[in-house]
C-alpha positions as CSV (number, residue, x, y, z in Angstrom):
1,X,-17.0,-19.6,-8.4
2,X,-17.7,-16.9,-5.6
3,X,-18.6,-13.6,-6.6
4,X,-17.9,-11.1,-3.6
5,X,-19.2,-7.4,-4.0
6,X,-18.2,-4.5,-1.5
7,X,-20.5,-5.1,0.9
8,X,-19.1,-8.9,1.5
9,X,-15.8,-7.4,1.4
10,X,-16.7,-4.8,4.0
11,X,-18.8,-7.9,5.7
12,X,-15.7,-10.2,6.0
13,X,-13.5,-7.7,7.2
14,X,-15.8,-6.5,10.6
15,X,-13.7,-7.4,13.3
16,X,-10.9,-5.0,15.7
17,X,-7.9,-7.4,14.6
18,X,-8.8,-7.1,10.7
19,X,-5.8,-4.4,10.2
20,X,-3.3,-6.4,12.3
21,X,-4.4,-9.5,10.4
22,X,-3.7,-8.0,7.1
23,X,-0.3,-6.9,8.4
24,X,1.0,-10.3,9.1
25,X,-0.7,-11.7,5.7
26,X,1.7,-9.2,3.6
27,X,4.3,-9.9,6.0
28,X,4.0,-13.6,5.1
29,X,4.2,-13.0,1.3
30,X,7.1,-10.5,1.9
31,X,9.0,-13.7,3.2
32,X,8.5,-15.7,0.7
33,X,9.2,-13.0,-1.9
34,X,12.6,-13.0,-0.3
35,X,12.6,-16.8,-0.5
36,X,12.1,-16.4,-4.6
37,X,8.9,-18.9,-4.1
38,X,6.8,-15.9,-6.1
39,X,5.9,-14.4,-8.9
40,X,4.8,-11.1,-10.5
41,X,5.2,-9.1,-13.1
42,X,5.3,-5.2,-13.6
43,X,1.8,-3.6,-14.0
44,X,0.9,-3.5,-17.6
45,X,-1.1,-0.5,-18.9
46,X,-2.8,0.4,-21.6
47,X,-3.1,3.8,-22.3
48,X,-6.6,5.0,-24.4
49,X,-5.7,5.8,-28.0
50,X,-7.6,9.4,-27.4
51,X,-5.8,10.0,-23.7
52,X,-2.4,9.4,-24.6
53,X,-0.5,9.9,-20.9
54,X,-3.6,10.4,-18.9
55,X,-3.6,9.2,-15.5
56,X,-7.5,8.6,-15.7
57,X,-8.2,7.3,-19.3
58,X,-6.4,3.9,-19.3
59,X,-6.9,0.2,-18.7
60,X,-4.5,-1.5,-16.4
61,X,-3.5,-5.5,-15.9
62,X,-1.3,-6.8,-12.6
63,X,-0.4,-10.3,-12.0
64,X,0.8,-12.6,-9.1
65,X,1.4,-15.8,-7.8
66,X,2.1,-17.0,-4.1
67,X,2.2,-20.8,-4.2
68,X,2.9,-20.7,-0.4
69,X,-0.5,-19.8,0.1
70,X,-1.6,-21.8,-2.6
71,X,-3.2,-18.9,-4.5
72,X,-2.8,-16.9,-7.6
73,X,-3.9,-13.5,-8.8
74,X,-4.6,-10.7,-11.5
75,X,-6.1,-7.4,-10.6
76,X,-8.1,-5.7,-13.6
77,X,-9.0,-2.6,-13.2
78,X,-9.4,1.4,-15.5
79,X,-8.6,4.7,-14.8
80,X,-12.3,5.3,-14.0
81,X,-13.1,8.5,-11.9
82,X,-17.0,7.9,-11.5
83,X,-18.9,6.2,-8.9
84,X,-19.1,2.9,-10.4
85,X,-16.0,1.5,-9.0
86,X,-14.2,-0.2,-12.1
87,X,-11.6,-2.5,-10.5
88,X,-11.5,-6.4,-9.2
89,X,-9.4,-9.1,-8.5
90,X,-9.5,-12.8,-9.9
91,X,-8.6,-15.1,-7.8
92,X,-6.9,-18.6,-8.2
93,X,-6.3,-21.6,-6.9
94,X,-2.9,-22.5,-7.3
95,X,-3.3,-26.3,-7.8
96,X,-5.4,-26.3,-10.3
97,X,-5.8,-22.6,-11.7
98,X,-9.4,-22.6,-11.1
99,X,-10.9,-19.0,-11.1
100,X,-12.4,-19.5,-7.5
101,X,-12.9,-15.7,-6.9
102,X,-14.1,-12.5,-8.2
103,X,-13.6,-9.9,-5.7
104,X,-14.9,-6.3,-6.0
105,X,-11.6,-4.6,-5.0
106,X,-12.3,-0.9,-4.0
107,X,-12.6,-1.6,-0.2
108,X,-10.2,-4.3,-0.2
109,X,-7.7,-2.4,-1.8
110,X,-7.1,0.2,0.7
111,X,-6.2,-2.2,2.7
112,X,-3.7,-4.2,0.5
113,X,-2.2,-0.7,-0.2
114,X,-2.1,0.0,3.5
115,X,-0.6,-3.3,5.1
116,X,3.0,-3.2,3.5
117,X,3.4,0.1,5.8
118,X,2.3,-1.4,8.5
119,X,5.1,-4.3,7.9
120,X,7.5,-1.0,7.4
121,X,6.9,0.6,10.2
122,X,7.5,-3.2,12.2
123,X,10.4,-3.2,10.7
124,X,12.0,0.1,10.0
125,X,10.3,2.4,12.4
126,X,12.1,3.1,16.1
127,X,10.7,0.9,18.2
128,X,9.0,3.2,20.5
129,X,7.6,5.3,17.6
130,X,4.5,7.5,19.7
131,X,3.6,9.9,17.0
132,X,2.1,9.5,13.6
133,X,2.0,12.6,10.9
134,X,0.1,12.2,8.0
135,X,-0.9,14.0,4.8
136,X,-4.1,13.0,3.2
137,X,-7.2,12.0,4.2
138,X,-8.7,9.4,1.9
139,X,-9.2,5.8,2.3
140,X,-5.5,4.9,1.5
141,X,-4.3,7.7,4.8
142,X,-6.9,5.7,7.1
143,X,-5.5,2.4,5.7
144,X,-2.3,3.1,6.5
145,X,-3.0,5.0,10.0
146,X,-5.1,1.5,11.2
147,X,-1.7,-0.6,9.8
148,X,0.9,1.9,11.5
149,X,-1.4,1.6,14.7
150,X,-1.7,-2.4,14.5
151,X,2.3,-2.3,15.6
152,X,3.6,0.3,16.7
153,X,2.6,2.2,19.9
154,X,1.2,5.3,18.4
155,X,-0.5,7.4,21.1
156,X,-0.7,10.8,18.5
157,X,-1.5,11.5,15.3
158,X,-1.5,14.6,13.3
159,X,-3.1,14.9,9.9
160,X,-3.3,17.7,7.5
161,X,-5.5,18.0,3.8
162,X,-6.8,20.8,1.9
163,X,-9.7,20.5,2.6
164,X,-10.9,21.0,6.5
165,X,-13.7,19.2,5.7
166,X,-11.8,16.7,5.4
167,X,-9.7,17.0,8.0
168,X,-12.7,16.8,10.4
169,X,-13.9,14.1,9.3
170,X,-10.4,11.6,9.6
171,X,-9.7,13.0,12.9
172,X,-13.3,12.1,14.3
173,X,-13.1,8.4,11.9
174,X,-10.1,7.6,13.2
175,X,-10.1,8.6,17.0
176,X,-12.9,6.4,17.7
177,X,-11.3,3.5,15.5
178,X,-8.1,4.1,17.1
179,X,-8.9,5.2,20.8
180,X,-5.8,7.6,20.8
181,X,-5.1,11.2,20.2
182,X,-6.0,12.5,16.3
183,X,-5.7,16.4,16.1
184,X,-5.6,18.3,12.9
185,X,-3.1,20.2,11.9
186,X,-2.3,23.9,10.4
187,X,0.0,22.9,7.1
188,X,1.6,19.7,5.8
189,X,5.0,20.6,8.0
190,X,2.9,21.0,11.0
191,X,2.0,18.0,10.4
192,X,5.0,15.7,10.6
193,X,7.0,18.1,12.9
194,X,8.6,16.1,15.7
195,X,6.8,12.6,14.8
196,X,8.6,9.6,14.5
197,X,6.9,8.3,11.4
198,X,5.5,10.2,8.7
199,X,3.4,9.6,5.7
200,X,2.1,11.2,2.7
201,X,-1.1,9.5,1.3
202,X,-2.4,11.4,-1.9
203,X,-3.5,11.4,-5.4
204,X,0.3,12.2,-6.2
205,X,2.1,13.7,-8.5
206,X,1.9,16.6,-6.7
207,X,4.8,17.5,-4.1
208,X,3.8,17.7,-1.2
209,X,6.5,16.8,1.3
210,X,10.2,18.7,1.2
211,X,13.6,17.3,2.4
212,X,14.4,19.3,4.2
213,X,11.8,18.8,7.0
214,X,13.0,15.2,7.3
215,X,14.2,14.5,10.8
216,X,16.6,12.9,12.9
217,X,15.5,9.4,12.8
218,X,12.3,9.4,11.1
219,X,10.8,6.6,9.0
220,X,9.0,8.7,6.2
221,X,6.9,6.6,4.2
222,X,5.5,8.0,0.7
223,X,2.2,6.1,-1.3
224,X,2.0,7.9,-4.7
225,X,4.6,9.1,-7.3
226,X,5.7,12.1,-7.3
227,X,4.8,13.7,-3.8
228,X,8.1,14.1,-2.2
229,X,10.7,16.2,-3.8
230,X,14.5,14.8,-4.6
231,X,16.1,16.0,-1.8
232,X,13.9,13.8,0.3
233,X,15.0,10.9,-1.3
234,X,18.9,12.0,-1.2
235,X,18.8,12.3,2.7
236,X,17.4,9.1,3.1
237,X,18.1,5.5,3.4
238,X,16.1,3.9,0.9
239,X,14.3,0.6,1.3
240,X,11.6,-0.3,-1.5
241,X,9.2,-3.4,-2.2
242,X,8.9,-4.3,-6.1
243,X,12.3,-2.1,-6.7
244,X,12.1,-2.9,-10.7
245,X,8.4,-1.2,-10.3
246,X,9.1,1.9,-8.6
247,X,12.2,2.5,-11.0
248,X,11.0,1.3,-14.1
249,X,7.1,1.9,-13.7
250,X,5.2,3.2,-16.3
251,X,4.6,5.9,-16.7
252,X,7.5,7.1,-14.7
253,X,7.1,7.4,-10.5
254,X,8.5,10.9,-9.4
255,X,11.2,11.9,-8.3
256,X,13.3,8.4,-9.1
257,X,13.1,8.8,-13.2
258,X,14.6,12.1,-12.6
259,X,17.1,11.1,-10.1
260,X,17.5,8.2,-12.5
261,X,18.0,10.2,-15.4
262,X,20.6,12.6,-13.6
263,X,22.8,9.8,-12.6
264,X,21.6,11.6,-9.1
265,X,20.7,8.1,-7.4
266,X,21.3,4.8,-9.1
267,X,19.7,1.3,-8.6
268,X,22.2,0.4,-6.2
269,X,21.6,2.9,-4.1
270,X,18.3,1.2,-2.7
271,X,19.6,0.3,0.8
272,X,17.9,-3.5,0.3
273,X,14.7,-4.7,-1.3
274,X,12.5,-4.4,1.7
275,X,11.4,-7.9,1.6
276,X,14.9,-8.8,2.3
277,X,14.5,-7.0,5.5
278,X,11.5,-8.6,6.3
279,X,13.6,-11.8,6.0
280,X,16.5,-11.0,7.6
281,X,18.2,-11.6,5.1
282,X,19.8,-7.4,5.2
283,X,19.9,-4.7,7.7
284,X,17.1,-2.4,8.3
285,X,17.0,0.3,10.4
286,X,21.0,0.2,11.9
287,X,20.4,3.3,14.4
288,X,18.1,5.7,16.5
289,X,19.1,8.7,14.3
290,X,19.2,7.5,10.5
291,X,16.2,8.6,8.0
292,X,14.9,6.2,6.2
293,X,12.4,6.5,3.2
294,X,10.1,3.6,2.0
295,X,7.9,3.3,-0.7
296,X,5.9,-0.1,-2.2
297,X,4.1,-0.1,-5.7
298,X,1.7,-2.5,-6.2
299,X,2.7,-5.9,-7.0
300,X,0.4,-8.7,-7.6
301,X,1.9,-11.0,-5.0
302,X,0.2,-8.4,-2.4
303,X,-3.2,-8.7,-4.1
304,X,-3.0,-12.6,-3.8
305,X,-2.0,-12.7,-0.5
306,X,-5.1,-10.0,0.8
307,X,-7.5,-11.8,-1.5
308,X,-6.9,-14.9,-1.1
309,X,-7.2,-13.8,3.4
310,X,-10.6,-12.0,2.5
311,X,-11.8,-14.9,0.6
312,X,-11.5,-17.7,3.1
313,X,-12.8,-14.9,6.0
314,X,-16.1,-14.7,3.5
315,X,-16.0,-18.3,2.9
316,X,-15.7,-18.8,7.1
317,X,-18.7,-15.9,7.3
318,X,-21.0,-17.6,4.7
319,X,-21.1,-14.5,2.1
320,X,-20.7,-14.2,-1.4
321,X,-22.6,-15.2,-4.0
322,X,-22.2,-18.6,-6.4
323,X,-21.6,-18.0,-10.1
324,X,-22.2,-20.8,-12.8
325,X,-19.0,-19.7,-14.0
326,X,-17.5,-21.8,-16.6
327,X,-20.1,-24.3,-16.8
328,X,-21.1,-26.5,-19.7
329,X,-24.9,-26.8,-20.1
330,X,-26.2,-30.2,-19.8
């Protein structure tokens, strides 16, 4: 069994293609999502007996199988704030259910967060989308700038945070990743004013984007619960991946349980599970001038399909490191 810690990850991942590549991995498992050739469940967690409800103090299970790619997952990970990154994901070979993999999974995961935007934005983004507004900064923002970037042609982005410091830093990161334009801006509405896609990136649970700044023909894209408000979600079209998650996820993702609970906006009302769209199977985007929300939980079909990618690019690169996993002494 491979063992692959964060500096393999980061090691198998070199490369100018690596955020495109990802793209077209998730876009593969979307298909076959649509196809009903996979498998996941909801993410289970379990919350710590002396943390009831607390988003930090909990221990958290997600499973997924993609037999097209031959290749099985589970991600593990806590709601663990400290420097000692407390996540991985165990990966499987379909055929035989061999644990082939154990992949540290904080790099890695920003980037399976990131790619089902990136298959968004092919997909329900105007085609000539050239700006890019963004709120956040953190690894998840960048993920999903580099996916955005990998296919559409984005010549501006605008980002606004908090923190300045921040700020700074993403727009000098991501201008020489990018080679475009990457200004900050003044407030979060600065921010997405006038672009063509927008997308909030943060902790969550913490509003940060308003309906009524939606515009004309925008694709807004949101990452955590609860940072839009519900008008947001009432203006758009709403296309989701892993529908049962966001409406049923535990706890409850903002603003749907209320919306939910109001009788506001019902399951139907999802214009299409995204990977349907991906399929074309349903309609995405039908005009120039229609908002459109998306949103993806996670789903462990996504963290099967970007580790089993990562672990044949470390297996093709030479990296990792063999564990007597499993292994009867003799």
């Amino acid at each position: 069994m491979l063992f692959l810690t964060e500096k393999d990850v980061k090691q198998a991942l070199e490369g100018r293609e690596t955020s495109l590549e990802a793209v077209q991995v998730i876009e593969q498992v979307l298909k076959q999502q649509s196809e009903g050739s996979t498998y996941h469940l909801k993410r289970y967690t379990m919350t710590h007996p002396q943390h009831p409800g607390h988003l930090w103090h909990n221990v958290r299970i997600l499973p997924g199988m993609v037999p097209g790619i031959g290749a099985a997952a589970v991600r593990v990970y806590s709601g663990y704030r400290g420097t000692n990154r407390s996540e991985v994901i165990c990966l499987f070979d379909w055929s035989s259910m061999e644990m082939v993999a154990i992949i540290s999974d904080y790099h890695l995961h920003a980037i399976r967060t990131a790619s089902p935007y990136g298959v968004a934005a092919k997909y329900l983004a105007k085609m000539e989308s050239a700006t890019l507004g963004i709120i956040g900064t953190g690894r998840y923002a960048r993920g999903m700038a580099r996916a955005v970037c990998a296919v559409r042609p984005i010549r501006k982005i605008k980002v606004y945070s908090r923190d300045p410091k921040n700020v700074r830093g993403f727009c000098d990161i991501m201008q020489k990743a990018l080679e475009i334009e990457v200004l900050p801006a003044a407030n979060g509405r600065e921010a997405v004013k006038n672009a063509d896609i927008m997308i909030t990136a943060t902790s969550g649970n913490t509003i940060v984007f308003e309906g009524s700044w939606l515009e004309p023909g925008v694709l807004y894209m949101s990452l955590a619960p609860g940072e839009c408000d519900e008008d947001t979600v009432l203006r758009s079209r709403v296309f989701l991946s892993g529908s049962d998650q966001v409406l049923g996820d535990t706890p409850p993702r903002k603003p749907f349980d209320s919306l939910l609970a109001g009788k506001k906006f019902k399951p139907q009302d999802v214009a299409a599970e995204f990977c349907d769209v991906v399929a074309g199977k349903k309609p995405g985007r039908q005009n120039e001038e229609e908002i459109i929300l998306y949103e993806s939980p996670g789903m462990g079909i996504l963290d099967a399909g970007i580790g089993h990618w990562v672990f044949n690019r470390a297996i093709q690169k030479g990296l990792g490191t063999e564990l007597p996993f499993g292994e009867e002494e003799q």
